[in-house]
N, C-alpha and C positions, 0 to 999 in steps of 0.2 A: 217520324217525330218532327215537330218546328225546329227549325234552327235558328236562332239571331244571325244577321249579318250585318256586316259593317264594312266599311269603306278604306282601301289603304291602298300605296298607291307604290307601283314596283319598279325595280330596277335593276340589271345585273349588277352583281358585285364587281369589285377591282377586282384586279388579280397584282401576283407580286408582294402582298403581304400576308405567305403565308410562315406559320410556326406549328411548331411540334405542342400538340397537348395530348395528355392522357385521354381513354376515352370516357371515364368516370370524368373528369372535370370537362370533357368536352359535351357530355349530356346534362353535366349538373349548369353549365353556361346557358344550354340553349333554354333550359327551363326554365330559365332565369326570362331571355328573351320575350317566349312565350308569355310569360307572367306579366314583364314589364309590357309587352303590347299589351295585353289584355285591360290593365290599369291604362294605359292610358286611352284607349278607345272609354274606358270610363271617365276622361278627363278633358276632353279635347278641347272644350270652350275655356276649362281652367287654362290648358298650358295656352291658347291663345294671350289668357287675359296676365301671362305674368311679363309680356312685353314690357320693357321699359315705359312705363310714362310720357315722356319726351317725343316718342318716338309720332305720335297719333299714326298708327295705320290703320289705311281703311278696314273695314271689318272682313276676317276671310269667312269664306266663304265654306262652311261642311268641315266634314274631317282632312281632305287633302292636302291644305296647307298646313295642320301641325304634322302631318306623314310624310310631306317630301324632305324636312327637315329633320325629321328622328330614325326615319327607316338606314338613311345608310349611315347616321351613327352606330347604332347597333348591328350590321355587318362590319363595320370596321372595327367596333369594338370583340366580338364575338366568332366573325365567321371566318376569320384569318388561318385553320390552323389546317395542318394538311392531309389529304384524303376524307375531309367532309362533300362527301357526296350528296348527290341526288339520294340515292337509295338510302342512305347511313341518316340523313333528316326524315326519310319518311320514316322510317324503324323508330326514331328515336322521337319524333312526335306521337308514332301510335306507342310507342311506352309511355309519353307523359298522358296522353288521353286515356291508356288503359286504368295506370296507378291511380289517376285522380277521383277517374267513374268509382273504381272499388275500395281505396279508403282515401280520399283526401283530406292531407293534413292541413289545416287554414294557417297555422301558426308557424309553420315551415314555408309554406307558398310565399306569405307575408312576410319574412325574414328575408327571403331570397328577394323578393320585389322592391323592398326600401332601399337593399345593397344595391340594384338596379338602377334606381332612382338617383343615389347619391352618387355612386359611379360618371351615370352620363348628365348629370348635375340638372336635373329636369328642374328640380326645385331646391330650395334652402335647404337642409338636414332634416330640422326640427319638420317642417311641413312635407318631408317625405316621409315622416313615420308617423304626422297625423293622418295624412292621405292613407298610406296603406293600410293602417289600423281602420279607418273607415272603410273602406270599400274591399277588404279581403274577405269578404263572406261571400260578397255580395257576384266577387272574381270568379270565386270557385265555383260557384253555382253557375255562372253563365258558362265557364270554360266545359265543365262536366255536361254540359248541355249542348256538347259541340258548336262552340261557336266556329270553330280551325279543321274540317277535315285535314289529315297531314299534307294531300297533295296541295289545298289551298294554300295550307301554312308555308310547305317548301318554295311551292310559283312563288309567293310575296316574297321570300325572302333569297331564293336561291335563281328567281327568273321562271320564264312563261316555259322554256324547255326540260322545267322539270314539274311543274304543276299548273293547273287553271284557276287563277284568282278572278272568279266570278261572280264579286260582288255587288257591281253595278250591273248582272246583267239586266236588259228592259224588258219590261212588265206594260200592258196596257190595259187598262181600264176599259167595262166593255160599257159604252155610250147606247141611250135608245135608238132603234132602227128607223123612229119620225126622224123626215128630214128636216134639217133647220129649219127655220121660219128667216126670211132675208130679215137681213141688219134693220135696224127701225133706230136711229140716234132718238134721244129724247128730245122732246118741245121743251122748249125755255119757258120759265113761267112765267104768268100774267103777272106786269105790276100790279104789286098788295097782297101776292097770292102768302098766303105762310110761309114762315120760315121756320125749322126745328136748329134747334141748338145742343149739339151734344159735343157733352167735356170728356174730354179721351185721355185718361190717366195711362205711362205704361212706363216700365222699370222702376219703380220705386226704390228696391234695394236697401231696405232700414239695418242700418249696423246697429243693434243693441249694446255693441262694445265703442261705438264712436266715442274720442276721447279730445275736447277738446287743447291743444298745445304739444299735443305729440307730435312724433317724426312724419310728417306725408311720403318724402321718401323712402323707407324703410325696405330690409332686404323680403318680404314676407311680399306674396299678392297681394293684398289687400293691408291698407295702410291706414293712419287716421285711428289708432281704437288702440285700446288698453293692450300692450304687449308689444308695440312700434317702437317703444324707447321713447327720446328726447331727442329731438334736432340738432342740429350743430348749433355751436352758438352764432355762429354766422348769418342761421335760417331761421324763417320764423316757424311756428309749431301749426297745425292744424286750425283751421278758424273756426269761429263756434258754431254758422250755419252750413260750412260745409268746406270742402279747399277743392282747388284744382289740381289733384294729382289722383294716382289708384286707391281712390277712398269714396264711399259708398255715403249716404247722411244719415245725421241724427233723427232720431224721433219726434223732435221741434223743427229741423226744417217740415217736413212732413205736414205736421199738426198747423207750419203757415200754412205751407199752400193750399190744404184745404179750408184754413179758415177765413184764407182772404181770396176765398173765388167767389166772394158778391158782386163785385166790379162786371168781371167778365159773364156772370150769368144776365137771366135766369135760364136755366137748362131743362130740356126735355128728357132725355137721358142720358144715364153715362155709362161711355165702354172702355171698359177696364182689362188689360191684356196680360197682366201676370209680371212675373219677375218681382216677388216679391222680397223674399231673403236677400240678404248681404251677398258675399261673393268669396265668403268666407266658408269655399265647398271642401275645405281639407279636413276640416274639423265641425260640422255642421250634423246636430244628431234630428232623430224625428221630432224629439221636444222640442227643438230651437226653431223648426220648421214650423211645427202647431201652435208654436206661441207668435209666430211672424202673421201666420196666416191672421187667427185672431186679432191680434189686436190691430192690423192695419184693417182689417175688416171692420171693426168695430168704431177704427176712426171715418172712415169713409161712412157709415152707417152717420155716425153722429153730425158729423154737419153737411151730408147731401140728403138726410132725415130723408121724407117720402121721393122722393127722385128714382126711377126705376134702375137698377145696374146691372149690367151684363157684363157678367169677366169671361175670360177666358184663362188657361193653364199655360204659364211660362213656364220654360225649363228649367228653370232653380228653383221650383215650388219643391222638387222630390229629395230627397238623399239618399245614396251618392246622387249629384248636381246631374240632371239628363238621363236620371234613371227612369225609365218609367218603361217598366216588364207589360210583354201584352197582356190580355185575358186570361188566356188558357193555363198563365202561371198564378200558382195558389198559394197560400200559407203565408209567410210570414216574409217573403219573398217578393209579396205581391204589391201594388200600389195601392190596394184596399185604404189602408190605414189612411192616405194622405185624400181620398176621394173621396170615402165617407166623412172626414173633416170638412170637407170642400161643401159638401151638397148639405151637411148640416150647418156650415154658416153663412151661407148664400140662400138658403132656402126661402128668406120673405123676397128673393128680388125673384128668381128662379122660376117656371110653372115646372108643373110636376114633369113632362115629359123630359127637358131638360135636365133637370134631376138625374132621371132616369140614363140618362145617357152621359152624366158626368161620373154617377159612378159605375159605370161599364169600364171606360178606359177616355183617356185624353181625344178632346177633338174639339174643331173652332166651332163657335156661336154662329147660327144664322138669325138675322133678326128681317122679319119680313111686311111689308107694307102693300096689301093687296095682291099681287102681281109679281112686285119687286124686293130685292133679296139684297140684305149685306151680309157680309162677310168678315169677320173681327178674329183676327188669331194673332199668337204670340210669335213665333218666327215665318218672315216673310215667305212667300214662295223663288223668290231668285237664291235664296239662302238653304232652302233643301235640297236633299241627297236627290242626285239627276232624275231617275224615274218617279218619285213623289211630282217633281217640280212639274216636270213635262206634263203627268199626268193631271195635275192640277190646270195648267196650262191649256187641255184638252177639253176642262170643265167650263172654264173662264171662256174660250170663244165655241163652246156650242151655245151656250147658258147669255150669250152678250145683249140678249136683248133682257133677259128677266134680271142679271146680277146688276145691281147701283150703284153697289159701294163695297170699297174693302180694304181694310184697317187692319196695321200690322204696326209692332214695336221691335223690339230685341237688337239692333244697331246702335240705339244711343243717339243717333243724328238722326237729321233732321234732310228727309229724304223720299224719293219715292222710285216707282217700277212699272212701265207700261208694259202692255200686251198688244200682240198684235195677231192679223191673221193667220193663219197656219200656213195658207198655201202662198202667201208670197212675202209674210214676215214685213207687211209694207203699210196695213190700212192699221192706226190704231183704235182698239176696241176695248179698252179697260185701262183702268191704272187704280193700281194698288199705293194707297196713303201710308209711311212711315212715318211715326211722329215720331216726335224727339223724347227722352227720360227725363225721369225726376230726377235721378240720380247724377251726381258729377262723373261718376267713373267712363272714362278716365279725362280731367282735363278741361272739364264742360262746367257751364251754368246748370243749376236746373231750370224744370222746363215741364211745360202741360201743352195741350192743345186744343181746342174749340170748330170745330166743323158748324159749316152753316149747310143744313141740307135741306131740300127741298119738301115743302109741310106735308102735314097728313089732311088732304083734301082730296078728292073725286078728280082723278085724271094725273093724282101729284106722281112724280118721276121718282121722289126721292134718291135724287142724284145728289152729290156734294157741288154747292153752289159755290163755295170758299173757306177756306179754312186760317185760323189769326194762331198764335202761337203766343206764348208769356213764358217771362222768366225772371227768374232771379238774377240778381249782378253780384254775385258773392262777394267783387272786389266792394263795392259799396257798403252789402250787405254787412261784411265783415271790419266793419272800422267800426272803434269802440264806441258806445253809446248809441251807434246808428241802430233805427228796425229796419223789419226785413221789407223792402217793398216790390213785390211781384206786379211788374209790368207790362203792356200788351208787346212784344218785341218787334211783333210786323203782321201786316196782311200779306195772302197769298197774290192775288189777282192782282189791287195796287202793286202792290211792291214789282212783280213781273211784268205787268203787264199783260197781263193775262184775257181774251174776251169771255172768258169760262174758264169752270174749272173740269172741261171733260176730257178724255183722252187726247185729243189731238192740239190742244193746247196745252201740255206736257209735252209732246213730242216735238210741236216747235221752240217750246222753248229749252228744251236739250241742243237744238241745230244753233240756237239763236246764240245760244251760249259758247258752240264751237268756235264762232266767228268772233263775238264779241267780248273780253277778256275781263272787260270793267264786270258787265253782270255775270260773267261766271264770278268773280272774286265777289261780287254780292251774294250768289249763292254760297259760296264757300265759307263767307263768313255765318250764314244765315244756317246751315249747314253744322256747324257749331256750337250754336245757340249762342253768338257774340263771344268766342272764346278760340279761335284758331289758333294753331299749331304754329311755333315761329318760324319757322319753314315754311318759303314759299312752297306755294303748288302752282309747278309748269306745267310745261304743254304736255310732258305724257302721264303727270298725275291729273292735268286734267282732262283728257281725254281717259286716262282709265274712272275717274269719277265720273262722266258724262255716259261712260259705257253701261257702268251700273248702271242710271238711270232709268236706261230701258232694255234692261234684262230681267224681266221677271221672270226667264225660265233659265236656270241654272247650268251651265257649262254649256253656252249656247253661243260663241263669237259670232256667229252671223248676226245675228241681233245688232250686232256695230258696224257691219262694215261698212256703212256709207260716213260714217263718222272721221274717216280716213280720208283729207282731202284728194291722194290718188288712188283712193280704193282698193290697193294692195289690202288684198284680204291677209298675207301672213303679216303685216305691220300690225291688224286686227288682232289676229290669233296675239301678239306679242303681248300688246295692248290689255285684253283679256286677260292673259296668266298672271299681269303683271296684278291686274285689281284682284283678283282671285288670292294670291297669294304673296299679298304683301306684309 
């Protein structure tokens, strides 16, 4: 049988905090555990995103950073009592495995998992029994699908000495046996040669409930919309094109930005990366989802009219938020519903093959020019679970002379990720583009992006030549009687300095910026989209943001070490955990 796996990351428990429990309440606890893990491996971007506001941290990275912080809540809350064994967890996980295979109760599971919730205070009340009431079908099904062999269950929770938590183990991808072809950099093109202009839409995030004058701060994830209350009288309420705090826009910022991208055009085509629902995944049903898809489909249809568009599938397209079952899973279970929607309202941009293969299961867009190959998805490769990334990784430097380009969203900033050789992690050979969201969450302007790539002519590289960014200024935006006016916010090459936009011109200026503190705080603002955190960022946030830069393969420190003026690789490793899991 397939298993799901997922990512969590272990520890021994303390010791010294033990108590006497029955063993009926000490089995009725652990299934408790069991439950609350399970919801939240269905949640993990959510509990990222209920961070304070205030806080801007960098984006983490996978499931490991909400698990270094909840696993040993939950042995402290739970595993304290005495003569919990080794053997006493495995008995007692193959009883919760057996009970649930042969009748599981949803509405009991879900009782016990909100009590969970509210317990170790994951979320607000109310939003821990919209959350479980959503996703408890969806729990049982995967749990009864062994997601937990017990030995895996006990390792995560009780230590490697009593079980093997083997969920990262690596996987490789089997590559053709031709040998590469050596590196070939592209040729710069002729002056006059074409230029293509593609507008790169990604996280839109339209709150259907945005509510002009409400609380931005509010105790709820997501802020800004009917049900936030009323500000203090002290504070102002929500502005009408958008605010900067965990609040997602309206359906009129939206309907500017595409109305007023005549300036910035005209466009060749547009790549469109997903994330389109709000972020409101506690209470979010398939209707809420079918009516987001549409009608921002419908607006993008309406004034990009004949403009070709290639989307790709963010993770909040599905519900539950990051749901999305493989193939092999049927019924009502399945991501059917959300994919046959997908491929019937995308169908005039689409060719059939693509079709065909959006509704199989989730996967990026290639879009191809003779020879050469982009590559357009919703979450980057530095931000995959390690053997995805690696594996990807492996794709990107056999493939370096045929891939062009490749275009990524899901961070919110305004960012990127080079690659480099395999065998000495030193010559670089790719860089993956993050744009910046439409969306403010959390803190940000909105924001589009525009690539200048190299034209469709006879010999053309279709490399990205440069890329300009635009944004809205909400504070402006939002003074009474002001319109909205979306401006160009900067050029890539200008602004940096840049002599190209290929690989190795990203990579110096990651170094350039280690040294030089002015343009790092250029990027940092730029990084933003003109809206930074009040808090400086010093030398180990910037050196953890620099490290990002060129890590496009996931839980990889060596990628940094020269980043370290003495080259201590454990000041790296530091460095590393810190961006990872801040």
């Amino acid at each position: 049988m397939h298993r799901h796996r997922v990512s969590l990351c272990q520890s021994h428990p303390r010791s010294g905090r033990e108590q006497g429990l029955d063993s009926s309440t000490g089995a009725l606890r652990l299934l408790w555990v069991g439950l609350g893990l399970a919801l939240m491996l269905a949640l993990p971007e959510s509990l990222v995103l209920w961070a304070p506001a205030a806080a801007h941290p960098l984006p983490a990275r996978g499931h490991p950073a909400t698990f270094n912080a909840i696993v040993p809540q939950l042995r402290n809350a739970f595993f304290g009592w005495r003569n919990f064994t080794c053997p006493v967890c495995k008995v007692l996980f193959t009883a919760i495995n057996f009970g649930l295979k042969k009748e599981p109760n949803v509405a009991r599971v879900g009782s016990m998992a909100i009590k969970l919730c509210k317990l170790l205070k994951i979320a607000p009340p109310t939003v821990c029994q919209s959350a479980v009431q959503l996703f408890e079908d969806d729990m049982v099904e995967v749990w009864t699908r062994s997601v937990l062999s017990p030995s895996e269950a006990c390792g995560l929770l009780l230590g490697s000495t009593c079980g093997h938590w083997d969920i990262f183990s690596s996987w490789n991808i089997s590559l053709p046996a031709t040998p590469k072809p050596p590196p070939k950099p592209p040729n710069p093109p002729a002056p006059g040669a074409p230029v293509s202009r593609v507008l790169f839409l990604t996280d839109l995030h339209w709150d259907h409930d945005y509510l002009e004058g409400t609380d931005p701060n509010c105790a709820d994830p997501l802020c800004c919309r009917q049900g936030s209350g009323l500000p203090p009288t002290s504070q102002p309420g929500a502005g009408y094109w958008g605010e900067y705090s965990k609040c997602d826009l309206p359906l009129r910022t939206l309907e500017s930005l595409l109305s007023g991208l005549g300036p910035a055009g005209p466009f060749d085509m547009v790549y469109w990366t997903g994330d389109i629902p709000a972020h409101d995944v506690w209470q979010q049903s398939r209707q809420d989802q079918l009516r987001a898809l549409t009608t921002i489909t419908a607006l993008v249809r309406k004034f990009l009219g004949p403009v070709p568009v290639y989307p790709a599938v963010g993770n909040h397209e599905s519900t539950p938020v990051n749901g999305f079952p493989p193939p092999f899973i049927e019924g009502n279970h399945s991501s059917r519903w959300l994919y046959e929607a997908m491929a019937k309202a995308w169908a005039p941009w689409l060719p059939a093959e693509a079709l065909r293969t959006l509704r199989y299961s989730r996967s990026m867009e290639t879009q191809a020019g003779k020879r050469n190959v982009h590559i357009i998805g919703h979450i980057p490769p530095g931000h995959c679970l390690k053997s995805w990334s690696w594996n990807y990784y492996r794709i990107v430097a056999r493939y370096e002379n045929t891939l062009a380009g490749q275009f990524f969203g899901h961070t919110h900033v305004d960012e990127f990720e080079v690659f480099y050789d395999e065998e000495t992690l030193s010559r670089p050979l790719a860089v993956a583009f993050l744009a910046p969201s439409a969306t403010t969450y959390i803190g940000l302007n909105p924001g589009y992006r525009i690539y200048q790539i190299d034209g469709n002519y006879p010999g053309s590289s279709h490399v990205v030549l440069d890329h300009e960014t635009y944004i809205l200024n909400l504070t402006q935006a939002n003074v009474p009687g002001a319109t909205p006016h979306w401006q160009r916010f900067y050029r890539a090459r200008e602004t940096y300095g840049l002599p190209n936009a290929l690989p190795a011109a990203w990579h110096d200026l990651v170094y350039r910026m280690r040294s030089d503190t002015q343009l790092f705080q250029t990027f940092w603002f730029l990084y933003h989209k003109g809206h930074p955190p009040s808090e400086p960022c010093g030398a180990p946030c910037r050196l953890a943001t620099l490290c990002a830069q060129l890590s496009a393969r996931a839980d990889s420190p060596a990628l940094c070490r020269h980043l370290v003026p003495d080259g201590n690789f454990l000041d790296v490793q530091s460095l590393w955990q810190r961006q990872q899991f801040c």
